[in-house]
Structures are given as C-alpha cells and as structure tokens.
N, C-alpha and C positions, 0 to 999 in steps of 0.2 A: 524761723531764723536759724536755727540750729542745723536745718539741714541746707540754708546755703552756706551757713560757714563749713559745713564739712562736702562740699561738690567741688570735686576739681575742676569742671568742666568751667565752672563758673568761678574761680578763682585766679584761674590759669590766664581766663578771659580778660578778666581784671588787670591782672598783670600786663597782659601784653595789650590793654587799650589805655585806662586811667593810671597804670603803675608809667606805661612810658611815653606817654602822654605829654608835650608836644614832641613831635618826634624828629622834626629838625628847626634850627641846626643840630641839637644834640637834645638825649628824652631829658626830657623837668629833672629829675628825680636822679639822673646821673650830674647834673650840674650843681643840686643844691648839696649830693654826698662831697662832689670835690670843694664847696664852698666851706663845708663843715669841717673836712679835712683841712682845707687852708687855712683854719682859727675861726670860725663863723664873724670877721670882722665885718661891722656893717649890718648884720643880719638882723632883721625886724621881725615882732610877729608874724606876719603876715607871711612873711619866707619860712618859717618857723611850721607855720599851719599848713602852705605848701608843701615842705616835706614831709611830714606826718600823710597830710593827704595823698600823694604820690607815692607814698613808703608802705600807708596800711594792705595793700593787697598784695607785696611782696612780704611784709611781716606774718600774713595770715598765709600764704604760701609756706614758709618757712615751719609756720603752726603744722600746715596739714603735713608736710614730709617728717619732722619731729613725731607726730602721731602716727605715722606709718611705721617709723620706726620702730618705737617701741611695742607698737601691735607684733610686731615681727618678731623682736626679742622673746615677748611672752610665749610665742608660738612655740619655740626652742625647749 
C-alpha cells in the first residue's frame, strides 16, 4: 500500500481519470468545489461522498508534492 500511495505514475493516473471523472459537460469534482463554494446548499450525503471521492487523488497528489518538498528542503 505504501508504495502506491508514494507512485506518481499512479497518482497522477488517478487524477486525471477518477479525480476528473466525468469529463463533460464539466469534471465531477470541479462542479461539486463550485457547489461548495456557492454555500453547499442542497448538498446531501451522497454529493458529500462524491467529492471526497473525486477530491481523494488530488489530495494524495497534493501529499506526494508536499513530500517532495520537504525532501528537498532537508537536502539543503
């Protein structure tokens, strides 16, 4: 497990299939940030689990650049 949370290849993947997933009219995952930005009015579990779902391989994206960073800093 540990070595696909740290694979880009496979993270990257993630993102640009289940992160933006469906892809028109517009990806999942950018309609449900602007619902959340509008007030989440309306918004039910299940929209709830949606963005979590769509959101986790850009937040583990976010993880692996965060860890490269600081690998980097130490390196200094």
């Amino acid at each position: 497990m540990k070595d696909f949370l740290n694979s880009w290849k496979m993270i990257i993947a993630l993102c640009l299939t289940l992160g933006l997933a469906p892809f028109l009219p517009e990806p999942h995952i950018w309609g449900k940030l602007r619902w959340v930005a509008g007030g989440a009015r309306d918004m039910g579990p299940m929209d709830w689990f949606d963005l979590v779902f769509h959101g986790l391989p850009w937040l583990l994206l976010v993880r692996l650049l965060i860890l490269a960073g600081v690998s980097l800093l130490r390196r200094k």
